[in-house]
PAKOL-437170 format. One record per atom (N, C-alpha, C, O, CB): residue in one letter; x, y, z. Coordinates in pm, whole numbers, plus 50000, padded with zeros to 5 digits. Last residue first. Glycine has a CB too. Layout:
# residues N
aXYZ...
END
This chain:
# residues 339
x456605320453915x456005316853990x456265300854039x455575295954129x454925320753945x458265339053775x458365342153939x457285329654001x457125329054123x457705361253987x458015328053523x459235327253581x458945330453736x459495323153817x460265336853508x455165339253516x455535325353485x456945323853595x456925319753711x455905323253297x455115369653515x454665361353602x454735349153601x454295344753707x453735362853617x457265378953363x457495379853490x456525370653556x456955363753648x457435393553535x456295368553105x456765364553115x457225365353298x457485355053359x457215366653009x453995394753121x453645376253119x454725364653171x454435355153244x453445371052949x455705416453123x454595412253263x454455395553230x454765386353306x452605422153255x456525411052860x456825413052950x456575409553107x457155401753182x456765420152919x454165413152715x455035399252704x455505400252800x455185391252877x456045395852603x453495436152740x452015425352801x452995412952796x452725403152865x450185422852670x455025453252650x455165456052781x454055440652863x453935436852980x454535475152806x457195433052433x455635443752452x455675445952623x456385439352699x453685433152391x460125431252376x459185430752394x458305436152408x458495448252396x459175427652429x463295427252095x462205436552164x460995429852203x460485422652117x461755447852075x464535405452016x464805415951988x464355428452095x465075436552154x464355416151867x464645373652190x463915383952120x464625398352091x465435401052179x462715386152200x467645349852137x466735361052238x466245369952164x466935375452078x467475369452351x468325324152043x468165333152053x467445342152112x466285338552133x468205333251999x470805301952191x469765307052200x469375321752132x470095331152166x469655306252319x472925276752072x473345289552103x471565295752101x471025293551992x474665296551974x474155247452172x473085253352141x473115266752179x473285269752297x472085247152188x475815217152031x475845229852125x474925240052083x474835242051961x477235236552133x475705182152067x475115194251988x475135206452081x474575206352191x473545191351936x477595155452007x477575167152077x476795176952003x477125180151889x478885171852105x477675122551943x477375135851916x477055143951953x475825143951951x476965137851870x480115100852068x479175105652045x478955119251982x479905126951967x478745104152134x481775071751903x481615080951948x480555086551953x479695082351875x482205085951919x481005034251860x481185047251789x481315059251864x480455056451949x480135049551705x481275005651718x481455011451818x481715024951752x482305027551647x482415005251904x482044989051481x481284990251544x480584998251605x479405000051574x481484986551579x484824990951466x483975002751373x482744999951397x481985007851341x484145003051208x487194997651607x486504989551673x485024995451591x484255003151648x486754990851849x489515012151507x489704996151559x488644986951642x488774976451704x490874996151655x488295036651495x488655023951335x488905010051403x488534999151358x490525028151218x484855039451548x486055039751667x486685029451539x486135019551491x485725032251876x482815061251358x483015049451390x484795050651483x485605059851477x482825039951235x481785093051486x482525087551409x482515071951468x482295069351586x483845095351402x478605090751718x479575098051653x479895095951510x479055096151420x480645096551719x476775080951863x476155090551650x477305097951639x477365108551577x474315106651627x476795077452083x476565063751961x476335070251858x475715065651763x475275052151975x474635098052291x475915087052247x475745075852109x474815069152064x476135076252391x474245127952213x473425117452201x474505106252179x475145105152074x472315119352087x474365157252475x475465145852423x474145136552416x473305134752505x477035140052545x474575191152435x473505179352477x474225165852400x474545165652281x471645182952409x475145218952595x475395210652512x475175198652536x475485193852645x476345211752480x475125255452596x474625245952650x475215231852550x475685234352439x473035249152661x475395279252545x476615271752505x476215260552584x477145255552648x478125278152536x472625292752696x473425298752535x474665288952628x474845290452749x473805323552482x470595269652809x471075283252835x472165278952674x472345269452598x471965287253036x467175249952834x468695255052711x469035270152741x468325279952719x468205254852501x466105226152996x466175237752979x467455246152897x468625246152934x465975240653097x465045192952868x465775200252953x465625217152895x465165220252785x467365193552954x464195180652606x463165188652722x463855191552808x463025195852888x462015181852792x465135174852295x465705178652405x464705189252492x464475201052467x467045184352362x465415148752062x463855158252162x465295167752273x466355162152301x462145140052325x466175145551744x466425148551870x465855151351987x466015163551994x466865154651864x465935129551504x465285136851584x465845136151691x466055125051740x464125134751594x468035121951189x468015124151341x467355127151416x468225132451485x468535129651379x468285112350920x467805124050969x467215114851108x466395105751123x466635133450855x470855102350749x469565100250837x469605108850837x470445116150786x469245094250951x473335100150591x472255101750509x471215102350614x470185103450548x472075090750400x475545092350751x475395083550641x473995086250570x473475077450501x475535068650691x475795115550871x476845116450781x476685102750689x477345100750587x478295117950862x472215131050955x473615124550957x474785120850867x474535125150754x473435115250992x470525159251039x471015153750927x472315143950949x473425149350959x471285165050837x468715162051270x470355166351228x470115152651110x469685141151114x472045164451392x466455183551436x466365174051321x468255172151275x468925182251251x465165182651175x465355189651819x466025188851627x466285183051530x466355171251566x466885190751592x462495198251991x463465185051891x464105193951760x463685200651666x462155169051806x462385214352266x462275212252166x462635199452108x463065190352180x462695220352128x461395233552560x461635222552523x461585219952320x460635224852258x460555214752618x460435262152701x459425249952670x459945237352642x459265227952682x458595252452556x463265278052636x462275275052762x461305260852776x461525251352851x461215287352760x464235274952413x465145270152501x464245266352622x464325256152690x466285280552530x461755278752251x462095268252253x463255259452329x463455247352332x462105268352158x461785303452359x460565297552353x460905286452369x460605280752474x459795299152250x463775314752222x463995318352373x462375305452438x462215301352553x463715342652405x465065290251958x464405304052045x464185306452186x464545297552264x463125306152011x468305280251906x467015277151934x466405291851977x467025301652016x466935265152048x470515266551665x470425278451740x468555273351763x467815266851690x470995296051638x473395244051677x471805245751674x471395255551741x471655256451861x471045235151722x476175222651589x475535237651646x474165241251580x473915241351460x476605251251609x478305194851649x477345205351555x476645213851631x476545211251751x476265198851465x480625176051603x480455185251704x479525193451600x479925197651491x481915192451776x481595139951718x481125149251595x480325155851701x479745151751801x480245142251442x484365118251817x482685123551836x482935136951748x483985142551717x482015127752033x486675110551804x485865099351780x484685108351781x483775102651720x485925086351886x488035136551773x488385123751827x487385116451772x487395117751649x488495122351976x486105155351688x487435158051778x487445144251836x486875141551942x487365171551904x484885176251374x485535163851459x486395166251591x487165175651608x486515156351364x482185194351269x483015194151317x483725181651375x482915175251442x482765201551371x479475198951068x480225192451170x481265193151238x480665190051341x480395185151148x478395211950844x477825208950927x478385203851128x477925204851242x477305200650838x480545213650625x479275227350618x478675220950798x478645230550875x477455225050423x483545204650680x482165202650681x481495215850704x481785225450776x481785192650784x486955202750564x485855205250649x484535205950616x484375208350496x486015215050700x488435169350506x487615183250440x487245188350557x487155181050656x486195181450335x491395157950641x489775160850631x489745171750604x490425181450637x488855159150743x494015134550512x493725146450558x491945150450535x491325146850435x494795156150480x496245108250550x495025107950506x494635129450584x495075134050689x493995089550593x498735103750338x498605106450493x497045112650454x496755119650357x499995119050583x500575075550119x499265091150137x498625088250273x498165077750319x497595091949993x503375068850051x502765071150143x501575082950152x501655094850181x503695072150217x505705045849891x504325056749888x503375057049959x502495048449956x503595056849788x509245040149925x507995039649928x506965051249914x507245063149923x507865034350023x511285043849691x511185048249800x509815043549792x509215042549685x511605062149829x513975015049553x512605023449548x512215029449664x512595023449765x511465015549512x517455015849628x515995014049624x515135022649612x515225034649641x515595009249710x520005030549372x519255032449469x518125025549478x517445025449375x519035043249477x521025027549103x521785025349263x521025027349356x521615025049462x522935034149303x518955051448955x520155043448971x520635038149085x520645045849180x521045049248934x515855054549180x516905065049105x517665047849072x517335037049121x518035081549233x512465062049181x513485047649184x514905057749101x514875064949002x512625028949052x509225068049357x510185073049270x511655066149298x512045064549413x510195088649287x507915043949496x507995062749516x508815058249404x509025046549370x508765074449681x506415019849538x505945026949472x506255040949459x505425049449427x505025024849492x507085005949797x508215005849660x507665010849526x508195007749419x508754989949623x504544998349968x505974996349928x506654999849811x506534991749720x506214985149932x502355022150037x502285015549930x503935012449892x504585019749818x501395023849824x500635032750356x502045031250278x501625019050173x500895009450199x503525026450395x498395057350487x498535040550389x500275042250317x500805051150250x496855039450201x498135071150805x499245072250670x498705054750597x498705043850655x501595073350743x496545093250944x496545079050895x497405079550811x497455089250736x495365073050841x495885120550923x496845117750962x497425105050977x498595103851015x496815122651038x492505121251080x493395128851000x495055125351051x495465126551166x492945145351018x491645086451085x491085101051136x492355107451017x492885102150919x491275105951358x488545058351033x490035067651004x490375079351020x489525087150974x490415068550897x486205055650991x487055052751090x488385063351163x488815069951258x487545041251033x486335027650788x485315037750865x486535040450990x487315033051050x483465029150929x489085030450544x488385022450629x487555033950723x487915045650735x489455011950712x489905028650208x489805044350339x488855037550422x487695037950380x488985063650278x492285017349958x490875017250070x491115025250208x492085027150281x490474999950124x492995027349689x493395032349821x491835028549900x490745034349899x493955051049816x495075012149410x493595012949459x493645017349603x494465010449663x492804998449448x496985031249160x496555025049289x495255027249371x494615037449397x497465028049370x497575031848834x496785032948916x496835022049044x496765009749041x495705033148843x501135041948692x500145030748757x498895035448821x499145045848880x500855022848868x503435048748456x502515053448506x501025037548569x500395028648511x502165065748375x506865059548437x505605044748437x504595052548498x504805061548579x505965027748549x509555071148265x508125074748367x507295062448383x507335055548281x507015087048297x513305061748350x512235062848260x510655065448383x510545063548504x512265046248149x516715049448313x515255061348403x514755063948289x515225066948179x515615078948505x518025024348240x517875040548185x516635046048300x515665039148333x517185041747979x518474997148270x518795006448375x518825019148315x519825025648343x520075003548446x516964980248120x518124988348039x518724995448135x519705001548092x517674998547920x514654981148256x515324967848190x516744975048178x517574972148264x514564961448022x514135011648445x513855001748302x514434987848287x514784986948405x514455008748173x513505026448710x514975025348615x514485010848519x514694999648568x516825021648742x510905055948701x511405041348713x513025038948640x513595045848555x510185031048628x509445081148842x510005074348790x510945064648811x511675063948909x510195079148744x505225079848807x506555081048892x507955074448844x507855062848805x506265074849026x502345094348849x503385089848794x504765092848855x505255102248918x503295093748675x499445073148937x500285081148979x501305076448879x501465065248831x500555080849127x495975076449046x496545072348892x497945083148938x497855095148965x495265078348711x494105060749198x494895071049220x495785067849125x496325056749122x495395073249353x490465055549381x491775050849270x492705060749259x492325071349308x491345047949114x489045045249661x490135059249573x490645046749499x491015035249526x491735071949685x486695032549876x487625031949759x487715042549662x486805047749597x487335021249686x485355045750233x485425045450081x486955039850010x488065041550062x485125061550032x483615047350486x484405042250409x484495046250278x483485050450221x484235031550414x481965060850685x481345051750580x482325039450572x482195027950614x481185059450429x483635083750745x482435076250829x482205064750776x482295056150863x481085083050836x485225089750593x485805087450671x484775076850761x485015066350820x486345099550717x483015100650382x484115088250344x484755085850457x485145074350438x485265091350230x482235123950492x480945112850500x482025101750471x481905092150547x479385114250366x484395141050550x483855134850673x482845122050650x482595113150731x483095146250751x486355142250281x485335141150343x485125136950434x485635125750444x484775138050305x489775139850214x488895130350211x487335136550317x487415134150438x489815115950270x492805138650070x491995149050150x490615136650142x490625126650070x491745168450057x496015133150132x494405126450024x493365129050133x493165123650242x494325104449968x499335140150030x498015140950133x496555138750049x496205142249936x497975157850214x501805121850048x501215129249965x499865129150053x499465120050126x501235123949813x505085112550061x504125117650091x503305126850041x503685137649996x504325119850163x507805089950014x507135099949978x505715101549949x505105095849859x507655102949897x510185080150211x509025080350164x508845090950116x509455101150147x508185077550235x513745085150163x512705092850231x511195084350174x511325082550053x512845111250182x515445052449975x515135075050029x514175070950136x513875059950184x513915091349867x517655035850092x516125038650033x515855047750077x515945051950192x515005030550054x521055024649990x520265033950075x518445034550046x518245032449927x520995049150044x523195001349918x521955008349841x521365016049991x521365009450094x520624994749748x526554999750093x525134993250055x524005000950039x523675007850136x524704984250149x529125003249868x528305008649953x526695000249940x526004996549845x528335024749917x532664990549840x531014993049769x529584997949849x529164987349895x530524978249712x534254984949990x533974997749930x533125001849853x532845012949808x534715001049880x534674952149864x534584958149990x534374972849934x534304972849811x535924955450093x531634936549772x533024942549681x533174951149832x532234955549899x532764954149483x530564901249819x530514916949823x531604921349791x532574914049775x530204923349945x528534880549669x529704887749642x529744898349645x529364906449560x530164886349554x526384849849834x526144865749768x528084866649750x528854858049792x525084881949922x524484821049766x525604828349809x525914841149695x525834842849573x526884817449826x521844809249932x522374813649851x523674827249888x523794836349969x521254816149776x521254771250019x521844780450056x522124796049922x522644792349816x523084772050112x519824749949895x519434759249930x519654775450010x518934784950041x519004753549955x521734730949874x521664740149745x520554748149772x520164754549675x521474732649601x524464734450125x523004726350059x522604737049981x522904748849996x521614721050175x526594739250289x527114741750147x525624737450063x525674737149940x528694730750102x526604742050535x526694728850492x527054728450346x527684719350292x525444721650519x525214764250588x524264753250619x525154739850563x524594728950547x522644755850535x525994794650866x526714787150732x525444772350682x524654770950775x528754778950801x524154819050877x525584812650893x525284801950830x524394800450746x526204809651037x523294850950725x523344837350829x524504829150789x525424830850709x521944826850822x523164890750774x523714869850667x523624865550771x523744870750882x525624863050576x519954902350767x520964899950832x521364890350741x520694883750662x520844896950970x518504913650473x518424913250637x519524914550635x520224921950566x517894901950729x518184912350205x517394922750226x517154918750424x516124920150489x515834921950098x520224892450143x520164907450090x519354918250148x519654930150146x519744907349962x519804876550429x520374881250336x520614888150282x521434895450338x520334879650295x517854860450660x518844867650660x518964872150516x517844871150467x519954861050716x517294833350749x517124846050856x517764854150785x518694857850856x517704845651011x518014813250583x516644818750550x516564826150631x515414830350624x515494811250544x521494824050498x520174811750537x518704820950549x518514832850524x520504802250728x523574833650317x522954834650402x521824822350419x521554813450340x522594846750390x527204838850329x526364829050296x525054830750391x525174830050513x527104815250309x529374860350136x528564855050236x527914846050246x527864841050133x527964860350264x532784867549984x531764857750000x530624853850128x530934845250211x532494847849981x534224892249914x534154878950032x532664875749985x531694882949961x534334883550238x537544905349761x535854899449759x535914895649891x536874895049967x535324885149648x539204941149716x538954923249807x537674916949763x536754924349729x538724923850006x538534959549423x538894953349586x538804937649605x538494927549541x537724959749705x536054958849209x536994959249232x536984958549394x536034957649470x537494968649162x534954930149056x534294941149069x535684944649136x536534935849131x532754941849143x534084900048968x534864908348893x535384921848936x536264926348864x534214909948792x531864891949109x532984888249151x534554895149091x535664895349144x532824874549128x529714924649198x530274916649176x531724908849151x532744915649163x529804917449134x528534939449467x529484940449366x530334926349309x531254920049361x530424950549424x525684947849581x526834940549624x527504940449501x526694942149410x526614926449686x523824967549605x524684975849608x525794961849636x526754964349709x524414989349717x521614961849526x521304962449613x522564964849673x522574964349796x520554954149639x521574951149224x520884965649254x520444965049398x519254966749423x519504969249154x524144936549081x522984937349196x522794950149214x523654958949219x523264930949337x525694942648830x526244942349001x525264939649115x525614940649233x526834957149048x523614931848678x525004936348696x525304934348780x525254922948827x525384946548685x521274921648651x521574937048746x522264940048741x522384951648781x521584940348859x521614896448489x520844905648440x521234919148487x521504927948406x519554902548469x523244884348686x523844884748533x522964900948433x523384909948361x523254864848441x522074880948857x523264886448894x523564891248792x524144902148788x524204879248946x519904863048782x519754875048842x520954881448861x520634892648899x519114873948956x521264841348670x520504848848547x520164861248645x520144871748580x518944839648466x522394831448886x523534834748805x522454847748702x522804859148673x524334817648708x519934826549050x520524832149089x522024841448987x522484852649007x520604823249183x519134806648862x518604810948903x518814826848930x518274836448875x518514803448966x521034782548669x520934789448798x520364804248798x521004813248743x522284789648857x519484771648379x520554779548451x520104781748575x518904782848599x520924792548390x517754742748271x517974752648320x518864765248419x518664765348540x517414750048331x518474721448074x518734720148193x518724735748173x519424741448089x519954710748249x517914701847750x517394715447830x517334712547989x516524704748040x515734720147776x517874675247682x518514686447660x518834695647738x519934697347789x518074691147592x516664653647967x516504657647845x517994667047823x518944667247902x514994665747832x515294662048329x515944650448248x515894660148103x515334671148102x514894632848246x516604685248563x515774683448424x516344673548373x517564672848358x515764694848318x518724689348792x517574680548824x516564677948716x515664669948742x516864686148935x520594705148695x519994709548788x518324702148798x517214707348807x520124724848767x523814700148641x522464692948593x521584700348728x521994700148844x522524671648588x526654707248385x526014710548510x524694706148508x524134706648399x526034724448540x528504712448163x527824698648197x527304699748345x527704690948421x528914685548183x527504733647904x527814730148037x527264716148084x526194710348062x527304740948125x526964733547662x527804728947679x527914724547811x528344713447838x528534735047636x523094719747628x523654729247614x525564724147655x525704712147680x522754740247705x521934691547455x522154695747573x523234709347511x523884709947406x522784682547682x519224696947165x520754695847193x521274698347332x521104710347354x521464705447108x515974692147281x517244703447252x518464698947220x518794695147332x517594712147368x513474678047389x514634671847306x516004681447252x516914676447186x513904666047174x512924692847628x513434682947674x514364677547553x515524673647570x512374674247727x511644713447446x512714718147473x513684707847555x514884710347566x512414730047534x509024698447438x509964702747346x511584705747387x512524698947346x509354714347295x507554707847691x508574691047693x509194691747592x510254685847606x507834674947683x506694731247697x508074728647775x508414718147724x509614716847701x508124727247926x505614735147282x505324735447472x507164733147501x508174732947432x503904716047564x506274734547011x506224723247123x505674720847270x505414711047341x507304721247143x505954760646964x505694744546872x505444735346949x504414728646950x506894737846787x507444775147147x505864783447126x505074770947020x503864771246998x506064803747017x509544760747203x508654760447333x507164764747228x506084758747233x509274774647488x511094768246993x511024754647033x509564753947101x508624747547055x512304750447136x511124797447005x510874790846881x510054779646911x508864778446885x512104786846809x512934798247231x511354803447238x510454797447134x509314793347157x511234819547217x515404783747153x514334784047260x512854785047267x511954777247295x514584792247321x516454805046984x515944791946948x514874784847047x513744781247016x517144783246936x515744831847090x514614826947051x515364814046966x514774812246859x513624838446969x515674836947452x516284830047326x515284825547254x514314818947290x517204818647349x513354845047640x514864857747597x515774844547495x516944848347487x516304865347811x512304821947683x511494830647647x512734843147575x512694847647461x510474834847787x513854810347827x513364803947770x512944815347636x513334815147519x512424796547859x514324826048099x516064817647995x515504816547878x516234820547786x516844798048039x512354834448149x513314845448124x513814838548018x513844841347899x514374850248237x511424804648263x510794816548234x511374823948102x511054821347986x510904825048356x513394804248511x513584797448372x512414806148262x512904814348184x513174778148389x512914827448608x514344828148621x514264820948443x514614825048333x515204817748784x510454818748741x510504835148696x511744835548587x511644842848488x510894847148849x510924798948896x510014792748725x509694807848659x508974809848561x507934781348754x512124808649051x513284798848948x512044798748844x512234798548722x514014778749017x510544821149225x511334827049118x512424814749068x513634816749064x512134841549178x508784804049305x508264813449213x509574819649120x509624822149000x507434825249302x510434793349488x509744782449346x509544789449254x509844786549138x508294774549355x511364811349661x512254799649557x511874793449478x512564787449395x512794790049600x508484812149766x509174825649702x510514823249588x510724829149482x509814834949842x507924788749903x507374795849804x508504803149746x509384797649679x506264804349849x510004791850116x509644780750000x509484783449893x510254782549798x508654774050008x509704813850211x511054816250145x510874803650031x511274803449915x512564814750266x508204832250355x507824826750272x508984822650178x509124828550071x506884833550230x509624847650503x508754843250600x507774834650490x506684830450530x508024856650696x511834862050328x511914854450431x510934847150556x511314842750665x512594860550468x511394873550058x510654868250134x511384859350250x511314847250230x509804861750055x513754885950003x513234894749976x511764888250068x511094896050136x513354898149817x514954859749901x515764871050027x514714882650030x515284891650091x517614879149973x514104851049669x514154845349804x514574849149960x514534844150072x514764837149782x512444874549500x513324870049532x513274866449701x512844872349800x514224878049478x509874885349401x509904871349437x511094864849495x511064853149536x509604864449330x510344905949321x509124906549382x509634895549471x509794896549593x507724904549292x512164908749138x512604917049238x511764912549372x512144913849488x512384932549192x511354891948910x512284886549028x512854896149165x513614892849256x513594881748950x509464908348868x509134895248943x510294891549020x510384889049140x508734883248848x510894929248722x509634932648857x509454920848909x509204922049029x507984938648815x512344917348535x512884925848638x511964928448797x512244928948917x513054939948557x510404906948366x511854895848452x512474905848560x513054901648661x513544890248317x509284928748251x508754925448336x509404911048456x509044907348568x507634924348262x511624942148164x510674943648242x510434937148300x511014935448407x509904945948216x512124916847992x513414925348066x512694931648174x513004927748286x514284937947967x510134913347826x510914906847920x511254911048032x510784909348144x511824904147881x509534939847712x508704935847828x509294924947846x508814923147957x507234934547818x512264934247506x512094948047671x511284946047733x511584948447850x511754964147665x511674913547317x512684914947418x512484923247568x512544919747686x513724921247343x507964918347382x509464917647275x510394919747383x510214924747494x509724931547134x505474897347348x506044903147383x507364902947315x507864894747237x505884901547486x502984879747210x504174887647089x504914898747175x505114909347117x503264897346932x501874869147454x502744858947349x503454865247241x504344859347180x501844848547275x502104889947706x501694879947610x502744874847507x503954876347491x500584885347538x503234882848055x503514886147919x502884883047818x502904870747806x504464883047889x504294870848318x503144878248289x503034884648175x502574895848198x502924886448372x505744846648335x506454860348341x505684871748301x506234881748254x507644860548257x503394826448347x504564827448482x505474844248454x505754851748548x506074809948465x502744831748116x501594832148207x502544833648318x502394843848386x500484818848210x504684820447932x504194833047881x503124840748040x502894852748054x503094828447709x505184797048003x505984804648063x505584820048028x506064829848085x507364800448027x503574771348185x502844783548115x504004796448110x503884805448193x501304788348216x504854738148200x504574751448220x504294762048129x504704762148013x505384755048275x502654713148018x504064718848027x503774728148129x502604728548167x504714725547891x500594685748194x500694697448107x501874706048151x502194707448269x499374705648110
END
């Protein structure tokens, strides 16, 4: 069975010219072979069947052919003029890859300038350590896995702003737990057409147990995209509510319990409400002076690299003392304590 080119350039079937262009723009940005260097196989397959894809689909004798026939249609085509063969028996030999990306950006949107472009040229050649988006490598022999770039001298190489940061406030019970954010953001884009324009995306933000204030999630190449310039990345730095109940300091949770002079004396239990919903008893039979503080281990915050594992909970206990006694409380109390 043919290829799926409507399914390979993610498009339906009455897309028009511009979600091409689009969307030929986001894949091959995605997929380009310089862009994966630790997947470079892959990443060369994906984008030539991104590339042919494009060729197929952006002509509509072509497209015509293919949407009647499927791919093997296009095997009976008239061969095109060029007599160049890139391994398709039939008509239909698919363009270089690389020519339909150069051809599309213009100049590359990574600031190399094409062969036309002005000044000196030179020619790099990189290997799979290296390229547009590294270092160039050296040389392989001229093998058609090599791809070769055209820099314009005085042409400057693309810069990528600043991230951009945004703070995502988040509850003590979601920090404990966990939680999934959706986050519907707008931001602007340079189009098919290289015009600036708004897109609007939802991103899914997982908030692992754990996590304290100041976590940053980076979302690559989701900031705001000028002309000539890379995308800046998106970065939400995680920030905490404060709590009716709690307090944080590192891994352990800090709460406050006022007791009576009765109950600092005699011994008590408290009840704490926890951050995944328990209720806690506490016994504490030791003796309770005012800023006293009673550590129950293991009821902190989860430890993120170890969410298992948890900090503890500190309860500080502020006493209250009677207002006024009777002269019979009094004496009572002298004779206990003295004795």
């Amino acid at each position: 069975m043919g290829l799926d080119y409507y399914d390979i350039l993610k498009v339906n079937r009455n897309a028009t010219e511009d979600d091409l262009k689009k969307s030929y723009r986001k894949l091959a940005m995605k997929w380009h072979p310089d862009k994966n260097p630790n997947t470079k196989t892959e990443a060369e397959a994906k984008f030539k069947q991104i590339s042919e894809a494009y060729e197929v689909l952006s002509d509509p004798q072509k497209r015509a052919v293919y949407d009647q026939y499927g791919e093997e249609g296009l095997s009976d085509m008239p061969p095109p003029g060029s007599t160049g063969n890139n391994g398709r028996a039939g008509g239909f030999n698919p363009r270089n890859a690389e020519d339909i990306f150069a051809e599309f950006f213009g100049s590359s949107p990574f600031g190399f300038g094409s062969a036309g472009g002005p000044g000196r040229s030179m020619r790099f050649q990189s290997d799979g350590g290296g390229g547009m988006f590294g270092g160039f490598g050296g040389g392989n022999n001229g093998s058609e896995n090599n791809i070769f770039r055209t820099y314009s001298e005085g042409t400057p190489a693309p810069k990528k702003p600043p991230p951009v940061e945004s703070k995502l406030p988040c509850s003590l019970e979601e920090l404990y737990s966990g939680s999934t954010r959706k986050m519907k953001i707008s931001r602007s884009i340079v189009d098919a057409n290289g015009r600036q324009a708004q897109e609007t995306e939802i991103l899914t933000i997982v908030v692992k147990p754990g996590w304290k204030k100041g976590t940053k999630i980076k979302f690559p190449d989701k900031g705001n995209e000028q002309v000539n310039q890379l995308p800046a990345d998106l970065v939400f730095v995680i920030d905490e509510k404060p709590h009716d109940l709690f307090t944080r300091d590192g891994n352990d949770l800090i709460t406050s319990r006022r007791v009576t002079l009765a109950e600092a004396i005699g011994g008590t239990t408290v009840n704490i409400n926890t951050l995944d919903g328990r209720n806690l008893p506490v016994g504490v039979a030791e003796i309770v002076s005012p800023g006293y503080e009673f550590v129950v281990p293991g009821e902190g915050m989860p430890i993120a690299k170890e969410p298992r594992n948890k900090g503890d909970l500190k309860i500080k206990f502020d006493v209250q003392f009677p207002a006024r006694l009777t002269t019979e409380q009094k004496s009572a109390l002298k004779r206990v304590l003295a004795g």
